[in-house]
N, C-alpha and C positions, 0 to 999 in steps of 0.2 A: 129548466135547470137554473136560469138567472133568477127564478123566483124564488129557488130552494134556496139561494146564493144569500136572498136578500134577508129573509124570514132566519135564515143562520142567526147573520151578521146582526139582526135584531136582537134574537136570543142573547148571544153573545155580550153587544153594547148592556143589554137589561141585566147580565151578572156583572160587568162591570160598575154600573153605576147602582147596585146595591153596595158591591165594593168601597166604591165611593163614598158610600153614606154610613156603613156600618163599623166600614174598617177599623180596628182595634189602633193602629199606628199612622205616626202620618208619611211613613213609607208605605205602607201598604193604600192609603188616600194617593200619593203619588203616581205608584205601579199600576192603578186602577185609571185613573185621569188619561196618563200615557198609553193606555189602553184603548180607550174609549176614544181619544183621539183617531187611534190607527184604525178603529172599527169603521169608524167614519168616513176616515179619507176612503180606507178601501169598499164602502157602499158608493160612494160618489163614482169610485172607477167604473163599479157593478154597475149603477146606473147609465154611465156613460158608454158602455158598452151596449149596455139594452138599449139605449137610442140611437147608439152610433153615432153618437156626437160628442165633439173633444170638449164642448162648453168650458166646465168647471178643470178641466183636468188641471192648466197653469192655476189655479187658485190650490188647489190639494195640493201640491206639490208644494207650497209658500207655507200651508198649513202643515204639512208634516215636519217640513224643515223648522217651522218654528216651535212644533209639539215636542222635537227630539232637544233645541237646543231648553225649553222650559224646562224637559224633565233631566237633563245634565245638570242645568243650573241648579233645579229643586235637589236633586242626589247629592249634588256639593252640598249644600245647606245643613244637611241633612247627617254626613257624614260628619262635617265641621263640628254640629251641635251634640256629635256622641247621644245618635238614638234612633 
C-alpha cells in the first residue's frame, strides 16, 4: 500500500513539474511549484513511515512552512503586478 502511496505521489509530482515547465502563466508556474513542494514533503512522510523512522520528519515540516510562506509571497507579487 505504501508503494502505491509512493508511485501516486510520483505520478503526481511528474504532472506537476510539467506544469512547471509548460505553464502558460506565472501563476499557474506558482501553483505548480507550491504543488510540487507539498508532493514532496508528503513522500518524505510516506517514506518515513515505511521505515518507521521520524529522520527527516523536523526538516519537512521547515520545508513546508517555508513552501507556504514562498508561495504567499510569490501570490502577493503576483496579484500586485495585475496578472
Amino acid at each position: 500500500m505504501i508503494a502505491l502511496a509512493l508511485v501516486l505521489l510520483l505520478v503526481a509530482g511528474a504532472c506537476y513539474l510539467v506544469r512547471l515547465v509548460v505553464g502558460p502563466s506565472l501563476a499557474d508556474r506558482i501553483v505548480a511549484l507550491d504543488g510540487l513542494v507539498v508532493v514532496i514533503v508528503a513522500a518524505v512522510f510516506v517514506d518515513a513511515v515505511r521505515d518507521d523512522s521520524p529522520r527527516f520528519l523536523d526538516i519537512t515540516l521547515v520545508v513546508a512552512m517555508v513552501g507556504f510562506t514562498g508561495a504567499t509571497a510569490a501570490a502577493r507579487f503576483v496579484e500586485r503586478r495585475g496578472g
